[in-house]
C-alpha positions in Angstrom: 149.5 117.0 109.9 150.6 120.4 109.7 152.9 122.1 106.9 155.1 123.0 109.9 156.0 119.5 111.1 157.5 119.5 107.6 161.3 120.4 108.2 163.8 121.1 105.4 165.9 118.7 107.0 163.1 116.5 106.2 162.5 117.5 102.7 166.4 116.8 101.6 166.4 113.9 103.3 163.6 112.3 101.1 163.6 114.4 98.0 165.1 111.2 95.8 164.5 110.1 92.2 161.5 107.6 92.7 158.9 106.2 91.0 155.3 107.7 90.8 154.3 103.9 91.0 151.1 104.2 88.3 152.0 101.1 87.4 154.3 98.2 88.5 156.5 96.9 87.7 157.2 100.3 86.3 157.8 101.5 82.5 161.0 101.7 82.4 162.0 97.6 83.0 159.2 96.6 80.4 160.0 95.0 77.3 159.9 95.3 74.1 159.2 92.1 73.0 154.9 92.9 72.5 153.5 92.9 69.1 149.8 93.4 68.0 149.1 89.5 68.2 150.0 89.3 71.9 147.7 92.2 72.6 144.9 90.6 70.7 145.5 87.2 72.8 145.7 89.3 76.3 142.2 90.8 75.1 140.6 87.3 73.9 142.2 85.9 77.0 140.1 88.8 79.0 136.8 88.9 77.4 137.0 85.0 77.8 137.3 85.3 81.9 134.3 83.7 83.6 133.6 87.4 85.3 135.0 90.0 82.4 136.0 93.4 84.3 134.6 96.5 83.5 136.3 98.8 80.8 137.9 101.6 81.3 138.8 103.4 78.3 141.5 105.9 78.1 142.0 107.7 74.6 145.9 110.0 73.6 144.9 113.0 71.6 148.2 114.2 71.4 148.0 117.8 69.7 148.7 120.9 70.8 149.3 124.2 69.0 152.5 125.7 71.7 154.9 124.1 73.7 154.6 124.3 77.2 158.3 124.4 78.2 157.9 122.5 81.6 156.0 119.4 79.4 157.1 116.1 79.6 154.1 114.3 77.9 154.2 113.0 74.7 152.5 115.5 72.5 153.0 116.7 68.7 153.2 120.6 68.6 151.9 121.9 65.1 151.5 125.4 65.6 148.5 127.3 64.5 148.0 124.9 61.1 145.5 122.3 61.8 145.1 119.0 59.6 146.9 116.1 61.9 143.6 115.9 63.6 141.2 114.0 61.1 143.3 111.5 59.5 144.1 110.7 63.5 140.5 110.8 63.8 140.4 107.6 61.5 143.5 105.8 62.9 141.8 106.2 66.1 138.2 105.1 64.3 140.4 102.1 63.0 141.8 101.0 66.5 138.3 101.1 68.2 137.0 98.9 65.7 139.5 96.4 66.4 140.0 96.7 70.0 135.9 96.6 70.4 135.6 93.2 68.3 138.2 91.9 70.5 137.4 93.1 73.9 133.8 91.9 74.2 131.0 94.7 73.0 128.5 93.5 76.2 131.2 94.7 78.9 130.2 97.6 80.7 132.6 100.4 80.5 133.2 102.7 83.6 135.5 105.1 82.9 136.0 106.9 79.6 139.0 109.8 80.1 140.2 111.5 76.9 144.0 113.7 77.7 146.7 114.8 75.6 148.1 116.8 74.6 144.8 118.9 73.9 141.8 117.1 73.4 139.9 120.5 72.7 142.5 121.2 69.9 140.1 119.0 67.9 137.2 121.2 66.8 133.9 120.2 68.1 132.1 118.1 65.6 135.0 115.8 65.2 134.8 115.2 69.5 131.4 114.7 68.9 132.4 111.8 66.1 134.8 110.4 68.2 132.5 110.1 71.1 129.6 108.9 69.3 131.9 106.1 67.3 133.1 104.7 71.3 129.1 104.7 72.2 128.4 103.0 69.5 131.4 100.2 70.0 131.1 99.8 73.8 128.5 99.7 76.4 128.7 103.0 78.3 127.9 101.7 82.2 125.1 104.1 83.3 127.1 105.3 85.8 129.8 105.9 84.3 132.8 108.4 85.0 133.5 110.5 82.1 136.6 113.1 82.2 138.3 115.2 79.9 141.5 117.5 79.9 140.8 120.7 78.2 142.8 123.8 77.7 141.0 127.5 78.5 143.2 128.7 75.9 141.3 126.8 73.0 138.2 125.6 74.7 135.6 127.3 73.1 131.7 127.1 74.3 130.8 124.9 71.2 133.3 122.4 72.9 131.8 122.6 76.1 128.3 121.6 74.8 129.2 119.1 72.7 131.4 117.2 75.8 127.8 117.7 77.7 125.5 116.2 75.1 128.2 113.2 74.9 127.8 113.0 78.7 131.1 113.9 80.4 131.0 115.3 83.7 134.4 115.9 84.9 136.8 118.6 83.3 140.4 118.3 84.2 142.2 122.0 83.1 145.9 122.4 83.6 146.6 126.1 85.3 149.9 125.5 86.5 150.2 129.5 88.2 148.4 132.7 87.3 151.3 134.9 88.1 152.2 136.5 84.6 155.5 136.2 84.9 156.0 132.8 85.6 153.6 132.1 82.8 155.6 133.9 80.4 158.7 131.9 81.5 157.1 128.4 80.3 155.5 129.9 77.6 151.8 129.6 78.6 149.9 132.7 79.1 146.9 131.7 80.5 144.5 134.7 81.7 142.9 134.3 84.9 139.5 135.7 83.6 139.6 133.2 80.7 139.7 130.3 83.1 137.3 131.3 85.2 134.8 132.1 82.7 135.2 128.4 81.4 134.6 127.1 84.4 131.6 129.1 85.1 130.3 127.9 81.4 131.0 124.6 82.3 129.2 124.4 85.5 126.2 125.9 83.9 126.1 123.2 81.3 126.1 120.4 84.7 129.6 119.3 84.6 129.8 118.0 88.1 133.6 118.1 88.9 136.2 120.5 88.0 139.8 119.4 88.4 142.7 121.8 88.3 146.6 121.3 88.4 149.0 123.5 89.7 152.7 123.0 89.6 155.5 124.0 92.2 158.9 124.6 91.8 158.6 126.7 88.0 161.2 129.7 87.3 160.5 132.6 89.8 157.7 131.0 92.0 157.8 132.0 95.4 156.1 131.1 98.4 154.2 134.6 98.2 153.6 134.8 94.6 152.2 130.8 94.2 149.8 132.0 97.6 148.3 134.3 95.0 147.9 131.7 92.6 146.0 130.0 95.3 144.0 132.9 96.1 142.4 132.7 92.6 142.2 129.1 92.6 139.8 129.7 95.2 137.9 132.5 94.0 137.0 130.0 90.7 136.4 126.7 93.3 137.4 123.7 91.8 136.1 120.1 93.1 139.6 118.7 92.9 143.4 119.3 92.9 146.8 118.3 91.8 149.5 120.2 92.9 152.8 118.5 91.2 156.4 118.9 91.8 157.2 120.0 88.5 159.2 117.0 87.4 162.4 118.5 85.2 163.8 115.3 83.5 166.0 117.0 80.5 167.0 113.5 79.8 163.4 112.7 78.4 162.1 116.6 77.5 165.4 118.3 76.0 163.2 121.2 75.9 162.9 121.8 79.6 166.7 122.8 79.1 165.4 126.3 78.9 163.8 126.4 82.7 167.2 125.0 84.3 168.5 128.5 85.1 165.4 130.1 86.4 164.2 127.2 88.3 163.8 128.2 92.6 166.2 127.1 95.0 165.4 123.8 97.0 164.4 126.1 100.2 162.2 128.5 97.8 160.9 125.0 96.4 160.1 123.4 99.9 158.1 126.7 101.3 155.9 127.0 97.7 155.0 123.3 98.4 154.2 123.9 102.5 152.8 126.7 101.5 150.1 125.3 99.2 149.1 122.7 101.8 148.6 124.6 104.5 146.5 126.9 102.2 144.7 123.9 100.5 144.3 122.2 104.2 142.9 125.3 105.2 140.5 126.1 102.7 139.0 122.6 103.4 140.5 120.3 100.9 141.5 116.5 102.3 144.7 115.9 101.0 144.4 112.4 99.5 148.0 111.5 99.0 151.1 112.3 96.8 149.8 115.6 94.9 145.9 115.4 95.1 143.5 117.2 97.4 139.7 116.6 97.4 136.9 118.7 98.7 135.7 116.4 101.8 132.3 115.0 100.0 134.4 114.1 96.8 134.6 110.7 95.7 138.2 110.7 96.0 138.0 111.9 99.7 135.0 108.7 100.6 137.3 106.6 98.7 140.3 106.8 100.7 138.1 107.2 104.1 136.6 103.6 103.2 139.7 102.4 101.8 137.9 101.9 98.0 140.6 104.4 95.9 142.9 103.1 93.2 145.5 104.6 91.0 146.2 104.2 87.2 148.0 105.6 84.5 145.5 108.8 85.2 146.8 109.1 88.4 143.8 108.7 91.7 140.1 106.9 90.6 137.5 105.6 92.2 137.2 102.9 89.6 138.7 99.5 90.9 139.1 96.2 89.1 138.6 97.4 85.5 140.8 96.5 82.1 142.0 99.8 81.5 142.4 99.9 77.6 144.8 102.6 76.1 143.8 104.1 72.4 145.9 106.2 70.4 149.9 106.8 70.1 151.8 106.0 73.4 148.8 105.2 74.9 149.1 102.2 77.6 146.7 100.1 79.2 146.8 97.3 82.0 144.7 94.2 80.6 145.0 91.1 83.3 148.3 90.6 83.9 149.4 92.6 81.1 150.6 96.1 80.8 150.5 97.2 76.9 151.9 100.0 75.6 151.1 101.6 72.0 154.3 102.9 69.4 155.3 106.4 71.0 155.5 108.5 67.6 152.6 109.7 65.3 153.7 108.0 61.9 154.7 104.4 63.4 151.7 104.5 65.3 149.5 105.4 62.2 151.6 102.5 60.0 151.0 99.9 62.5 147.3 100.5 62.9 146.5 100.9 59.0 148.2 97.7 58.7 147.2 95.7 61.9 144.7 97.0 63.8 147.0 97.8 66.7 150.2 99.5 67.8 151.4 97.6 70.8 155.0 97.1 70.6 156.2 96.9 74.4 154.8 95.9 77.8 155.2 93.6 80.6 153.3 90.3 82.1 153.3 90.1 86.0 154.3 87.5 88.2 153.0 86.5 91.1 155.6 87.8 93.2 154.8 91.5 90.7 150.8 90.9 91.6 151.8 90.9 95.1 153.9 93.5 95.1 151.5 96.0 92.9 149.3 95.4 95.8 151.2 95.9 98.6 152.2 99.3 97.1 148.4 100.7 95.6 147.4 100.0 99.4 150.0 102.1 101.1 149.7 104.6 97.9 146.0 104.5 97.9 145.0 103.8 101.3 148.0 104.4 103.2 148.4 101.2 105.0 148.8 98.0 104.5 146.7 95.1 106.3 149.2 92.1 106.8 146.2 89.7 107.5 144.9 90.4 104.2 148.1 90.9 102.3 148.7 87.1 103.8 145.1 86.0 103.1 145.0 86.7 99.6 148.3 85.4 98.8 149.5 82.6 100.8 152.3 83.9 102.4 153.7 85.3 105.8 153.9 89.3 105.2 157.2 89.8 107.7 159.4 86.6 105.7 158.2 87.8 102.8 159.0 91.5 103.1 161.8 91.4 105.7 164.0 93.4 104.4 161.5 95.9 102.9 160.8 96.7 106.8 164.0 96.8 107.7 164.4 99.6 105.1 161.6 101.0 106.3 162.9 101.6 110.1 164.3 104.9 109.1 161.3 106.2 108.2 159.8 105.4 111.2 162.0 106.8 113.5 161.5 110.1 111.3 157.6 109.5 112.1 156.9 108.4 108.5 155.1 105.2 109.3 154.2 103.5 111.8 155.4 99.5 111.9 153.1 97.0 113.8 152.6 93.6 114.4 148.9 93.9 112.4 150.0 97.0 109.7 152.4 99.6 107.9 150.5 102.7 108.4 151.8 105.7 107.0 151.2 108.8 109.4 149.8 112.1 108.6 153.2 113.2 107.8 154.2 110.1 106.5 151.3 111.0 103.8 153.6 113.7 101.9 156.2 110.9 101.3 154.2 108.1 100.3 156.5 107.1 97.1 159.6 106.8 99.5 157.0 104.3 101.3 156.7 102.3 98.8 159.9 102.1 97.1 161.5 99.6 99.7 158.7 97.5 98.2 159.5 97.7 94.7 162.2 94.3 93.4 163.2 96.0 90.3 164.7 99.3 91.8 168.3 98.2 91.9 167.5 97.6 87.9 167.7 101.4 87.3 169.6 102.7 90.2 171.9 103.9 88.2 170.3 105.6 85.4 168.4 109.1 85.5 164.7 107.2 85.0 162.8 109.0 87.5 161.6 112.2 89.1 162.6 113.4 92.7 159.6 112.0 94.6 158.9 115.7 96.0 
């Protein structure tokens, strides 16, 4: 697929409020009906499994001293006074404790990311406490994937080393663009030479994969000025990308208010993003689906070539079949057939743990029908396409009755050359690649639920 087979006709036609689809059913038609003595029967009910899955352990460190104006995670901005940090320290010190008597200390874990927020807003020695409190709890697989988000803005050597001695070896770093301007407009001025040195630290001390994330469609981005963005990006050499849409939801981030006027025009918008995969394409990078490019010999890039990738609340892993457990405010995990969220805000979260050991207080139990369904749309997410015999095979039912009117939906898209629809497979095309979320969504039973609110992003 080529950038140019990309028409703006195209573009418009997709470009809908959809679903990212890290989970499903999706957040928004969960309930809030979870407390923290469901979640500590979904974990019993886990650990007690004949087979227990592997762990992977995701941990919200929220903080961060600015505001990035295009933000829509949940973060607590405290300005250059520090002091939230250690008494989070020792809600989070609490939670582990409970979740790790509950979860089953033998299970292997496979996956420990720490985001935010800022997880390098916490000064060194308390990320070494955190990290050695988790070994000490769980059972670090040897193999195991370990990734953090840090910011070159307040990622200081000292962090670096201590993230090494702990064992990680992937560093996600958000760069968003290097051109001054637009950095100035979402107040994050991020030097190029900064970055670049970090990541030269940081290969030095054997991190093995560098991830960065760029975002399209910020106030005055052009097609030529984000190409220089890319030029650097290339000079430094990450392992992995994510190139997002930036996602303005006002509803959710009032702040993002302030980027409505300066924001580029839909054409503008469209050439930034053909521009950066035609660059990216160029430069050798797979693109693995949605926003995420690979360098060939990547995990990610083996994983979708042998049909092994799977997506999570972090977005694209190589980790299937694990309990992904969520520590820390807002954090979610997916436990069985549970999804579990924690409280969203700093003091309920704090109250709740103090008292109970846990925070949950919404989430969702799948169905069969929701099991199915979550399958059907990791494969054409993950893999792009979906086997019918296996679909059928592992569920007990005939793919075309069941999902009849999902292709019939989907007969649109093929005759735009989206997706091919066969006897044996949907198969999303090369092209068909870039719109993988409108694949999916004639898939998804709960769409007509929100149809009418503004819940989601524009899928490009």
């Amino acid at each position: 697929m080529r950038p140019g087979e990309i028409s703006l006709e195209l573009l418009r036609r997709y470009n809908v409020q959809g679903p990212r689809y890290t989970s499903y059913p999706t957040a928004p038609v969960w309930k809030e009906n979870y407390g923290p003595a469901d979640y500590e029967a979904i974990l019993a009910e886990s650990a007690a499994a004949p087979t227990p899955a592997p762990l992977s352990l995701y941990f919200h460190l929220p903080f961060c001293e600015k505001l990035c104006f295009f933000c829509g995670c949940t973060v607590v901005i405290t300005g250059s006074k520090h002091g939230l940090e250690h008494p989070y320290f020792e809600v989070l010190a609490r939670e582990i404790d409970w979740v790790a008597e509950r979860a089953g200390r033998g299970r292997p874990v496979v996956q420990l990311h720490w985001g935010g927020g800022t997880p390098t807003y916490f000064p060194p020695e308390l990320l070494e406490g955190l990290g050695r409190r988790i070994f000490d709890r769980f059972h670090l697989a040897p193999d195991a994937e370990l990734g953090v988000e840090v910011d070159p803005r307040v990622t200081t050597r000292a962090h670096l080393e201590v993230l090494a001695r702990l064992g990680f070896n992937r560093l996600s770093m958000g760069v968003q663009d290097f051109d001054p301007r637009v950095q100035e407009s979402i107040n994050r001025i991020q030097p190029y030479a900064a970055t670049r040195s970090l990541v030269e630290e940081a290969r030095g001390l054997g991190f093995a994969s560098i991830n960065m994330d760029l975002i399209f469609g910020l106030p005055y981005q052009t097609p030529e000025t984000f190409s220089s963005t890319i030029d650097r990006v290339l000079e430094i050499g990450p392992d992995r990308l994510a190139v997002y849409s930036y996602a303005n939801v006002p509803w959710m981030k009032k702040h993002q208010n302030v980027l409505l006027p300066y924001l580029p025009d839909e054409p503008t918008k469209f050439g930034i993003f053909r521009t950066a995969l035609e660059r990216f394409s160029d430069a050798g990078f797979e693109y693995i689906g949605m926003d995420h490019f690979a360098r060939p010999d990547d995990e990610l890039s083996r994983a979708r070539r042998d049909r092994t990738l799977h997506r999570n609340f972090q977005g694209y892993t190589t980790k299937a079949g694990t309990d992904l457990i969520g520590f820390g405010m807002s954090a979610i995990g997916s436990v069985g057939a549970h999804y579990v969220q924690n409280r969203r805000e700093l003091a309920p979260y704090s109250q709740a743990v103090s008292a109970d050991g846990a925070a949950t207080f919404r989430g969702a139990r799948l169905s069969a029908d929701d099991a199915l369904r979550r399958t059907v749309i990791e494969n054409l997410l993950c893999h792009g396409v979906v086997v019918k015999r296996e679909i059928e095979a592992r569920f007990g039912i005939v793919f075309d009755e069941t999902f009849a009117s999902a292709l019939e939906q989907l007969k649109p898209c093929a005759a735009d050359g989206l997706v091919e629809l066969s006897r044996d497979e949907v198969r999303a095309t090369s092209l068909g690649r870039v719109f993988l979320r409108n694949l999916a969504m004639p898939f998804d039973a709960y769409l007509d639920a929100t149809a009418d609110k503004p819940v989601f992003s524009r899928t490009l």
